[in-house]
N, C-alpha and C positions, 0 to 999 in steps of 0.2 A: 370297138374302141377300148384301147385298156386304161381304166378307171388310175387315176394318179396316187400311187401309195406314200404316204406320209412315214418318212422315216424317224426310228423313236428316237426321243430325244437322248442323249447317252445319261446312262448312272452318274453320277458323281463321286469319284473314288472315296472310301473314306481317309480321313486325313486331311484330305486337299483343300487348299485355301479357298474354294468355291463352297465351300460348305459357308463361309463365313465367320468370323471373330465372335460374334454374338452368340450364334450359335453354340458355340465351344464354352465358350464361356456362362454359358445359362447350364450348358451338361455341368460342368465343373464345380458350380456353383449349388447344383444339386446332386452334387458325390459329396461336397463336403457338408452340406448337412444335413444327408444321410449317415456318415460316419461320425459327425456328432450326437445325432441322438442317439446311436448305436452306444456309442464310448455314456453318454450320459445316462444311458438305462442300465448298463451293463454296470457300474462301477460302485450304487447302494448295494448290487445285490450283490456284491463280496463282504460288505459290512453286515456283522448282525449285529442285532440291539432286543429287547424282549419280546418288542410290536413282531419279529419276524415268527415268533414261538406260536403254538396253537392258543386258543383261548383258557382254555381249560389245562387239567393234568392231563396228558396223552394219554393211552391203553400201554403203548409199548414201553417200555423203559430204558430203550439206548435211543438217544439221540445224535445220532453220528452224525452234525450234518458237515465235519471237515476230513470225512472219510476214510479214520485211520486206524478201523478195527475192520477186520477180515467178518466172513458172513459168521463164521467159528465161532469167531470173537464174539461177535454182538451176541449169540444166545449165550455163550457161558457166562458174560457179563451179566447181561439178563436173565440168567437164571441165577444170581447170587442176588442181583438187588431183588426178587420177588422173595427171596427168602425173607427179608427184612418186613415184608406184609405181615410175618407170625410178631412181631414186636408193634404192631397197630404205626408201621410207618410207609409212607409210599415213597420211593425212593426211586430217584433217574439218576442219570450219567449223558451229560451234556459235552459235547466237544465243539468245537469254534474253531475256523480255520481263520478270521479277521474279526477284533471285536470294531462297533460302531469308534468314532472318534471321542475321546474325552470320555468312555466308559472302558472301566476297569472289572474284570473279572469275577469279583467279588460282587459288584455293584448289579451285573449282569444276574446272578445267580439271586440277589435281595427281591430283584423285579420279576425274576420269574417267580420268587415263593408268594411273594403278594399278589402276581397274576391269577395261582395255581391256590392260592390258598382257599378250603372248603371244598374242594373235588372231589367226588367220588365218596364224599361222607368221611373223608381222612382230614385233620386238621392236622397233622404229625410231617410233614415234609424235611424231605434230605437230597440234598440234590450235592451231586459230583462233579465238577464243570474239568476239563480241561483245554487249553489255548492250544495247537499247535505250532503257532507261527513262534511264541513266543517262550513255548516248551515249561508251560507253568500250569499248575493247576488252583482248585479255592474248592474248599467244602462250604456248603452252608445250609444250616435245617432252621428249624419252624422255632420262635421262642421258647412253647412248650416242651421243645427239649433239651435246652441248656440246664436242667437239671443232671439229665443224663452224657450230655455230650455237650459238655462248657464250651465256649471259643477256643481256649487254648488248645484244645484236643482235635477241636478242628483246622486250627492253624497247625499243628505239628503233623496232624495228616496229608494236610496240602502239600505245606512246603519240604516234605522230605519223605513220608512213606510213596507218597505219589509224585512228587518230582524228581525224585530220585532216577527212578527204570525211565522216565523219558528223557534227562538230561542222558543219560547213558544207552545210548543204542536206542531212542527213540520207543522204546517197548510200553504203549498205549497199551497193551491188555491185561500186562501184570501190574502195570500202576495203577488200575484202576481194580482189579481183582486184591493189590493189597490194600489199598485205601478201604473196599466195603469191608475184608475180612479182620481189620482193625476196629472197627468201630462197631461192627457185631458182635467179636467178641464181649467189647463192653459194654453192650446193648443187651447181651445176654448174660451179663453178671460176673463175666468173667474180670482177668485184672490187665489193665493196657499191654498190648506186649511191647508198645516202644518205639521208640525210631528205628529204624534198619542198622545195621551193623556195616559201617563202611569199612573194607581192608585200608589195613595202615599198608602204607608201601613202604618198603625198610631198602635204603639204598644198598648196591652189590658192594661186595668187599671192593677193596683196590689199593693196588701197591703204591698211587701219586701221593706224597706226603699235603697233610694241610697246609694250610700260613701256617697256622700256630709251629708244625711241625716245622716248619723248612727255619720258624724263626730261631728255633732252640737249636737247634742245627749248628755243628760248627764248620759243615765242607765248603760255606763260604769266604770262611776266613783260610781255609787250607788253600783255598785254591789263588787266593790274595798273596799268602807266602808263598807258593809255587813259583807266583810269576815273577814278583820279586826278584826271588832267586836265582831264576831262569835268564833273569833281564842283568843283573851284577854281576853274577859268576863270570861272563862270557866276555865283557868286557873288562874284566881284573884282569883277567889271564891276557887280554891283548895288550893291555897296557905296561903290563912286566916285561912281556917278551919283545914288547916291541921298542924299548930302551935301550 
C-alpha cells in the first residue's frame, strides 16, 4: 500500500498580498525606526563641542579631527608647535569640521584651556583652532600670557595671518605654519613681523575712456552737428530744385 504523501504547502511569493497588510506594515514601521536612530546618533556626532576633546592635554599636538592636513602636514605642524615647549608653553592646533550649535570658535578654544589647564605640569597653554566649514580661524592661550602675547596679537594672527592661506586655496598647513611662526617669533624676543602683505591688484591699462572722460569729450556734440547737417542740407537742395 502506498502511504498518502502530503503535498507542501506552496511559499508565498514575496510581495504578494498573502503575506498580509500588517505584516508589511509592522516591517515598515520598523525600517523607519531603524533609520531614525541611525539619522539620530549619526547627527551629534558631526557637532563638536569641548565634552568631545580628551580630558586632559593630549600627547600629540595636531588635532585634525576635520581632516584637512595630509600625514606630512600633521608632523611638520607638530614639530613646530613642540618647539614652543623650549618657551615653557604646550601648544596644539585644533581643527573642526562642524562646531556644536550656539558655540563660537573662540568659545570653543576658552573650554578647552580650562579643560586642559594644569596638564602635564604646563599652566602656559596656546591652542590654534581652525573651522573648516566656515574657513575661520581663533588663537587662544593661558592668561598667564597675555603679558607676552596680548589679545590683540592674537586676534590679528587669527583673522589674517591664518585666514588668510585658507580663504585663499584652502591651504590649512601654511596657515597654521604661519600663525605658530608669528607668535614664536615674539615668544622668542623677537619684533611681530605683521600681518601678511596682500598684492594690490592694479587694473590693465585700456583704451575705453571713463564717464569722467567721455564727459569732457566733445564727439558728442560733433556727432549732434553732423546729423543736423546731414538732416538740412538734403532737404534745402530739394526744396530749391524743386521750385
Amino acid at each position: 500500500m502506498i502511504p498518502h504523501l502530503r503535498r507542501p504547502h506552496p511559499a508565498v511569493p514575496f510581495g504578494s498580498a498573502a503575506a498580509g497588510p500588517g505584516h508589511w506594515l509592522r516591517r515598515c514601521t520598523g525600517w523607519a525606526v531603524a533609520m531614525l536612530l541611525l539619522l539620530g546618533l549619526a547627527a551629534p556626532a558631526l557637532a563638536v563641542s569641548a565634552e568631545g576633546f580628551p580630558a586632559t592635554a593630549p600627547e600629540e599636538r595636531v588635532l585634525d579631527t576635520a581632516a584637512v592636513l595630509s600625514r606630512a602636514a600633521n608632523a611638520e605642524v607638530s614639530h613646530q608647535l613642540e618647539g614652543l615647549t623650549d618657551q615653557r608653553i604646550d601648544a596644539h592646533l585644533v581643527t573642526v569640521k562642524r562646531l556644536d550649535y550656539g558655540l563660537s570658535l573662540p568659545q570653543l578654544g576658552e573650554q578647552l584651556l580650562e579643560r586642559w589647564q594644569g596638564s602635564a605640569g604646563l599652566q602656559n597653554q596656546l591652542l590654534f583652532l581652525i573651522d573648516s566649514q566656515t574657513n575661520t580661524a581663533a588663537v587662544v592661550a593661558s592668561p598667564s600670557l597675555e603679558g607676552q602675547l596680548p589679545p590683540s596679537l592674537l586676534r590679528s594672527t587669527a583673522r589674517t595671518t591664518m585666514a588668510l592661506p585658507i580663504r585663499e586655496g584652502a591651504r590649512f598647513r601654511q596657515a597654521s605654519l604661519d600663525g605658530i611662526d608669528r607668535l614664536l617669533s615674539v615668544l622668542q624676543g623677537g619684533e611681530d613681523p605683521g600681518e601678511p602683505v596682500t598684492a594690490e591688484i592694479v587694473a590693465a591699462p585700456t583704451n575705453i575712456p571713463t564717464r569722467e572722460e567721455t564727459a569732457e569729450s566733445n564727439a558728442f556734440t560733433w556727432v549732434i552737428v553732423l546729423l543736423v547737417v546731414g538732416t538740412i542740407v538734403p532737404m534745402a537742395t530739394w526744396w530749391v530744385f524743386s521750385r
